[in-house]
The first five atom37 places (N, CA, C, CB, O) and aatype in JSON, in Angstrom:
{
  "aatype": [20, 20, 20, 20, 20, 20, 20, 20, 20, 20, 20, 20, 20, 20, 20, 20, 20, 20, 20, 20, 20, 20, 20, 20, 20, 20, 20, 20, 20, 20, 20, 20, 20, 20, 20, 20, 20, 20, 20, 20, 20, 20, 20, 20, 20, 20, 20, 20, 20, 20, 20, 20, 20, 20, 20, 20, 20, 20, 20, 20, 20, 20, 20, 20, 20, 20, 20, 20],
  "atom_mask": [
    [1, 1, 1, 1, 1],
    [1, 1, 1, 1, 1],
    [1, 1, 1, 1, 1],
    [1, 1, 1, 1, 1],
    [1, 1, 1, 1, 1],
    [1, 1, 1, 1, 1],
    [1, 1, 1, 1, 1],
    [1, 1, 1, 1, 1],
    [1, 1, 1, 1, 1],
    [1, 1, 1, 1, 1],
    [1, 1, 1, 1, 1],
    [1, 1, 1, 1, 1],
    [1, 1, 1, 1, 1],
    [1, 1, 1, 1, 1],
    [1, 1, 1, 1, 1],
    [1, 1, 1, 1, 1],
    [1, 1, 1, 1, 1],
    [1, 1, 1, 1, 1],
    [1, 1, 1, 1, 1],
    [1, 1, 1, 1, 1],
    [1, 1, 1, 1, 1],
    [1, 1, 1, 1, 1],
    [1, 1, 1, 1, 1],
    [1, 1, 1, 1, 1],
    [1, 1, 1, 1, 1],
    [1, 1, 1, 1, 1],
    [1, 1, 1, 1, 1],
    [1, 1, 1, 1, 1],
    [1, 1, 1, 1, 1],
    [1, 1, 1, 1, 1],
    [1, 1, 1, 1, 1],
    [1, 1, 1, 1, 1],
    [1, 1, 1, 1, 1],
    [1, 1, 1, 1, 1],
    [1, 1, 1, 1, 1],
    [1, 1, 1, 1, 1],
    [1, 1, 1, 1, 1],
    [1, 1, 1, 1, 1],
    [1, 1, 1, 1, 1],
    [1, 1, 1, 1, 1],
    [1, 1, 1, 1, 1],
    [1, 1, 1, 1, 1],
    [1, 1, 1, 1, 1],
    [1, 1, 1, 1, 1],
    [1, 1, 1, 1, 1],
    [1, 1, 1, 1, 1],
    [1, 1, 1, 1, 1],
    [1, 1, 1, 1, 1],
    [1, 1, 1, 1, 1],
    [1, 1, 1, 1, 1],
    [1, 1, 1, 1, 1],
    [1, 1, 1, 1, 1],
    [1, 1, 1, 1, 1],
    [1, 1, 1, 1, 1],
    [1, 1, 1, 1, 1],
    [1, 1, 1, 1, 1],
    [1, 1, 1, 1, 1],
    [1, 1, 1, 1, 1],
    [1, 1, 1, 1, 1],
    [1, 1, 1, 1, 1],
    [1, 1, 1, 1, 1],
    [1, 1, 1, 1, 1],
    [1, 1, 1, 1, 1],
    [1, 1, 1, 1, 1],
    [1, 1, 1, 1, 1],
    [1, 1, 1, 1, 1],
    [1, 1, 1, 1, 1],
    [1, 1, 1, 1, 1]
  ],
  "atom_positions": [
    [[0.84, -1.17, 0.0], [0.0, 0.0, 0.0], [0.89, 1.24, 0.0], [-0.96, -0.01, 1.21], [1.7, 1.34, 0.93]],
    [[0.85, 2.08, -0.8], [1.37, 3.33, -1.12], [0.12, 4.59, -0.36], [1.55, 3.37, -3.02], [-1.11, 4.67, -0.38]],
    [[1.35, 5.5, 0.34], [0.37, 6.59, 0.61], [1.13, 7.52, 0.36], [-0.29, 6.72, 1.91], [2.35, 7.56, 0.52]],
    [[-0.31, 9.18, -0.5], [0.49, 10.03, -0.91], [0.14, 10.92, 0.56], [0.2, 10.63, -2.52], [-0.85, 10.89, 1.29]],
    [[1.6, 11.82, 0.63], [0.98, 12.63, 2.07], [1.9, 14.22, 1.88], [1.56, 11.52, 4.0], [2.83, 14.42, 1.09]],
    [[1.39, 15.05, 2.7], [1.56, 16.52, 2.32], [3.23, 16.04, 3.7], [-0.32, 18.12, 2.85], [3.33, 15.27, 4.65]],
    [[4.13, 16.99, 3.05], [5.42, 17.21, 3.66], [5.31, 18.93, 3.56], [6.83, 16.38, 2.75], [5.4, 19.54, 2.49]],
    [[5.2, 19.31, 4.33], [5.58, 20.84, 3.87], [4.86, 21.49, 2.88], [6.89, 20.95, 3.37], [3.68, 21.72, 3.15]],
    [[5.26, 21.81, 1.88], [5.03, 22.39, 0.02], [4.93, 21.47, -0.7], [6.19, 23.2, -0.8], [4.34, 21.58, -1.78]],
    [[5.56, 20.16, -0.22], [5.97, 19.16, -1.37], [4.98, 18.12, -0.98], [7.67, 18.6, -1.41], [4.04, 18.38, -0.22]],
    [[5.24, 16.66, -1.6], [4.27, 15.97, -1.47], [5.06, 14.71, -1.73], [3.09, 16.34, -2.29], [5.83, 14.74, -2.69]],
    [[4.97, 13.56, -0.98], [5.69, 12.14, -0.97], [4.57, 11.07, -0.75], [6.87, 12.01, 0.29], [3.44, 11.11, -0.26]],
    [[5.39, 10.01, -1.38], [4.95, 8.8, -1.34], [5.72, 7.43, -0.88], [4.58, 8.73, -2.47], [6.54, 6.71, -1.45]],
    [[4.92, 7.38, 0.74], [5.58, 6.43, 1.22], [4.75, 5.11, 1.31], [6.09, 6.88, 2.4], [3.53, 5.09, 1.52]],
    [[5.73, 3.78, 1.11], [5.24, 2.46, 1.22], [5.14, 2.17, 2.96], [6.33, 1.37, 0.33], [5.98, 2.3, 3.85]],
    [[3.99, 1.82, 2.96], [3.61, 1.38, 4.12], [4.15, 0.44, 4.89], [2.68, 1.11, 4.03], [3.86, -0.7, 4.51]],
    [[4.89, 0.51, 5.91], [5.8, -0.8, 6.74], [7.23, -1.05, 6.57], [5.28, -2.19, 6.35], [8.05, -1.88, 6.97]],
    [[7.19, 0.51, 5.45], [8.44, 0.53, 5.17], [9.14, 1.87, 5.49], [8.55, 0.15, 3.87], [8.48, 2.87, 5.18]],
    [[10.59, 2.13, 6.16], [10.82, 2.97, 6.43], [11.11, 3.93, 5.13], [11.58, 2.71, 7.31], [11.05, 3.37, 4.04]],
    [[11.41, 5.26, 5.15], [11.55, 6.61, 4.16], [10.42, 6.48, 3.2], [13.07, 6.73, 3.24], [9.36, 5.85, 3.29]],
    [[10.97, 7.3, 2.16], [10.02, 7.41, 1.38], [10.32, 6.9, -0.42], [9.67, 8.88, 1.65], [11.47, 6.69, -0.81]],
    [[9.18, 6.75, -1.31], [9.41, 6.33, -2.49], [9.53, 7.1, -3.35], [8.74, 5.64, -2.83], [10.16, 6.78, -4.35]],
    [[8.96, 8.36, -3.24], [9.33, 9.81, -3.97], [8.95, 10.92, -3.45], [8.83, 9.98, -5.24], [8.31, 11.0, -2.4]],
    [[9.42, 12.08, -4.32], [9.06, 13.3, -3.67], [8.4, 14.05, -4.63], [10.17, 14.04, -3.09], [8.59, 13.64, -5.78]],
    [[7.59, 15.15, -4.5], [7.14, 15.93, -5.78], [6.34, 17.02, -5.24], [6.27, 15.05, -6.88], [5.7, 17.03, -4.19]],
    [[6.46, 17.98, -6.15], [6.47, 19.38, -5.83], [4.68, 19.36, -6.0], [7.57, 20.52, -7.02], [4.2, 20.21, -5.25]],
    [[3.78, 18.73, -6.66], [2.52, 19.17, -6.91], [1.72, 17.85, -6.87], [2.41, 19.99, -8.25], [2.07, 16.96, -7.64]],
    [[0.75, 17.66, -6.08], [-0.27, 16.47, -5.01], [-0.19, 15.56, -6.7], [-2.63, 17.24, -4.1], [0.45, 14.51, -6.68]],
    [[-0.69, 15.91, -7.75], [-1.39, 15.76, -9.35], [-0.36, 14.38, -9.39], [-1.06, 17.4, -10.89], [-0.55, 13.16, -9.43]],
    [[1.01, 15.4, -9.35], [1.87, 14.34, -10.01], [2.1, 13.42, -8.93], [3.26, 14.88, -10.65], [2.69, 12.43, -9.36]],
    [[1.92, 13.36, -7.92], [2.33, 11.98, -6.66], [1.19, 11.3, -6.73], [2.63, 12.39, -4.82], [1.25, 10.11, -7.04]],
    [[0.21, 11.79, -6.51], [-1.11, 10.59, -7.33], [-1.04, 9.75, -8.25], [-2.14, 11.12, -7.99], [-1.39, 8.57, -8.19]],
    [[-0.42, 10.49, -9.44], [-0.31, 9.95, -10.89], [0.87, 8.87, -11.23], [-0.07, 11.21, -11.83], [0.96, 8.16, -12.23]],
    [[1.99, 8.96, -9.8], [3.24, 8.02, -10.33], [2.7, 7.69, -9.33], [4.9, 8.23, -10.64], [2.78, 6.46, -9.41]],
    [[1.99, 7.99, -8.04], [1.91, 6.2, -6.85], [0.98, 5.39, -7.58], [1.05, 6.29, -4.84], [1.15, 4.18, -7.44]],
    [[-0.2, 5.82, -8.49], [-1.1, 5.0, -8.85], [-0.45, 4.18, -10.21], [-2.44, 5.83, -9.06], [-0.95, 3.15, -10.67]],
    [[0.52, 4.73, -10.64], [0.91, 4.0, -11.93], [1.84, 2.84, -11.34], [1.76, 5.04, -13.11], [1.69, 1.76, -11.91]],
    [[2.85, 2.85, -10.21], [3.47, 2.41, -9.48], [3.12, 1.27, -8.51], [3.79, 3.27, -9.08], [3.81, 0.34, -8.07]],
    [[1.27, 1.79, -8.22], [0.57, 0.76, -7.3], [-0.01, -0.76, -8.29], [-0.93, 1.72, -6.51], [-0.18, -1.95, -8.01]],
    [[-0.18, 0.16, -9.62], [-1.23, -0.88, -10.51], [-0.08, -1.98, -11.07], [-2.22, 0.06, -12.07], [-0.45, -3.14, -11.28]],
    [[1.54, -1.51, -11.35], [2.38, -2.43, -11.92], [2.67, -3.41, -10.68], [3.69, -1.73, -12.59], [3.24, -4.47, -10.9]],
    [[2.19, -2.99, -9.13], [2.45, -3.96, -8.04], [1.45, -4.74, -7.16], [3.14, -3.33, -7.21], [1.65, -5.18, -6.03]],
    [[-0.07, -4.84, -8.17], [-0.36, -5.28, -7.93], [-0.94, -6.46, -7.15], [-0.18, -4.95, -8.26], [-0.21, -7.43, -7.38]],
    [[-1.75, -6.72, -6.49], [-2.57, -6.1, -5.56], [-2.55, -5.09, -4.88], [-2.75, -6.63, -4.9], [-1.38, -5.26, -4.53]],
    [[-2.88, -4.02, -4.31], [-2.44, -2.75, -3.92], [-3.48, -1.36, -3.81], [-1.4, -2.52, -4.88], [-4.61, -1.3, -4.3]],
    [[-3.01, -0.63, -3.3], [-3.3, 0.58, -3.29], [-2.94, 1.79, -2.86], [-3.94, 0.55, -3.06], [-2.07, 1.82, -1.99]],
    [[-3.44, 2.94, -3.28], [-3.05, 3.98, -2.88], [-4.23, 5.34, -1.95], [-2.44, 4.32, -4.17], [-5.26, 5.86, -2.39]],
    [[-3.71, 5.5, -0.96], [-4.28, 6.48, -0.17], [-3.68, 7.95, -0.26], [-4.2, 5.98, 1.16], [-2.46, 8.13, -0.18]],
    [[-4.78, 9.23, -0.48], [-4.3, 10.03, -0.5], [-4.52, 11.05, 0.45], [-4.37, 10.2, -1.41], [-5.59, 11.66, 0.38]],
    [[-3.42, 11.46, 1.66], [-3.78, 11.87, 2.68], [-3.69, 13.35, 2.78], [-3.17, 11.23, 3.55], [-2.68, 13.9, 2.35]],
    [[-5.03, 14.28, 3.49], [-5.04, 15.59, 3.74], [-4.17, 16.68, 4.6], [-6.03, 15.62, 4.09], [-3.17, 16.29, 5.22]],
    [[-4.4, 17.46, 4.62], [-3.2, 17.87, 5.73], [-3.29, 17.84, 7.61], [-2.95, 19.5, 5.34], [-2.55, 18.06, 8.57]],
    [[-4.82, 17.39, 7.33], [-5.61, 17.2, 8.57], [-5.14, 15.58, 9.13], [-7.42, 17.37, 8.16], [-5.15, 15.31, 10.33]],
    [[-4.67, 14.48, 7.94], [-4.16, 13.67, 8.43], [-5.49, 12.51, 7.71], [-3.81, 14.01, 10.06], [-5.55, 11.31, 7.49]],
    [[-6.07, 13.24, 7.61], [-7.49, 11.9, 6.86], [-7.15, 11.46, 5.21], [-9.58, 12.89, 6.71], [-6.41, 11.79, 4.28]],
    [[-7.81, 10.85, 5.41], [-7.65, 9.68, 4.03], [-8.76, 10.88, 3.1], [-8.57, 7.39, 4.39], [-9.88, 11.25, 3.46]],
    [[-8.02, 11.27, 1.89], [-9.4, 12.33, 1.27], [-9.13, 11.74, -0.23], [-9.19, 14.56, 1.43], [-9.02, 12.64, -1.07]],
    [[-9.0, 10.52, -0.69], [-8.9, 9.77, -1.54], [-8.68, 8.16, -1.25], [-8.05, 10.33, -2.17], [-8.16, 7.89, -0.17]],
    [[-9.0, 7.09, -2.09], [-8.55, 5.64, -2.49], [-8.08, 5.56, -3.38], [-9.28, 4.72, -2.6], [-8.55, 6.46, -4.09]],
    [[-7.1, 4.82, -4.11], [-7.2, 4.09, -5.48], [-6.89, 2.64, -5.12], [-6.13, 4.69, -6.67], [-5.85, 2.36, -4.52]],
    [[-7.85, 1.66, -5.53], [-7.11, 0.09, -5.31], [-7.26, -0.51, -6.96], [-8.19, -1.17, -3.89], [-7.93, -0.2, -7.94]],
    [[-5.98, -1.76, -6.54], [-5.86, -1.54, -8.08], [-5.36, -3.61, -7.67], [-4.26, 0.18, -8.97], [-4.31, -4.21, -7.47]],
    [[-7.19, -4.08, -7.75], [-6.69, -5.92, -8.3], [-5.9, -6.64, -8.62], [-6.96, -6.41, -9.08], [-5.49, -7.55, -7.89]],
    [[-5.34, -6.37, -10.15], [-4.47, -7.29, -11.01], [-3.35, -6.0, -11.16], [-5.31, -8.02, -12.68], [-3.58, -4.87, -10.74]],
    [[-2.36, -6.33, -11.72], [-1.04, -6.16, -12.35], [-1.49, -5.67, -13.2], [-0.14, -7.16, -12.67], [-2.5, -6.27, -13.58]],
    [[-1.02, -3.95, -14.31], [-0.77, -3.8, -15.51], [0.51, -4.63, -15.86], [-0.71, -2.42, -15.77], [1.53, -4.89, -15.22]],
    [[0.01, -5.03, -17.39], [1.31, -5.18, -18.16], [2.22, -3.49, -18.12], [0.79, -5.74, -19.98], [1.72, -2.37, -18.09]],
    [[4.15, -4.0, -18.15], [4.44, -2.82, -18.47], [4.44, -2.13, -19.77], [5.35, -2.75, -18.07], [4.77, -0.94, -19.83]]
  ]
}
């Protein structure tokens, strides 16, 4: 499970159970767009996208594996 979460200005995506983080990015759009492309090639999975309040203000779950 991938979660995207507010750092400051910027915006990261960390794997769950795992220490640091998997990326960083300047605008929420694009950390959505590479955890969900990232979640669907690792199938079973998902991605949570968290507010600055700390709540879940998105899902994406993603079944099967894309081909790459």
């Amino acid at each position: 499970m991938l979660r995207v979460e507010p750092d400051g200005a910027e915006w990261r995506v960390v794997r769950l159970g795992v220490s640091g983080e998997e990326a960083r990015f300047d605008r929420r759009g694009d950390a959505v767009d590479w955890a969900c492309r990232v979640a669907s090639k690792r199938a079973p999975g998902s991605v949570d996208v968290v507010d600055d309040a700390g709540r879940i203000s998105a899902r994406y779950s993603f079944a099967t594996a894309k081909a790459a």
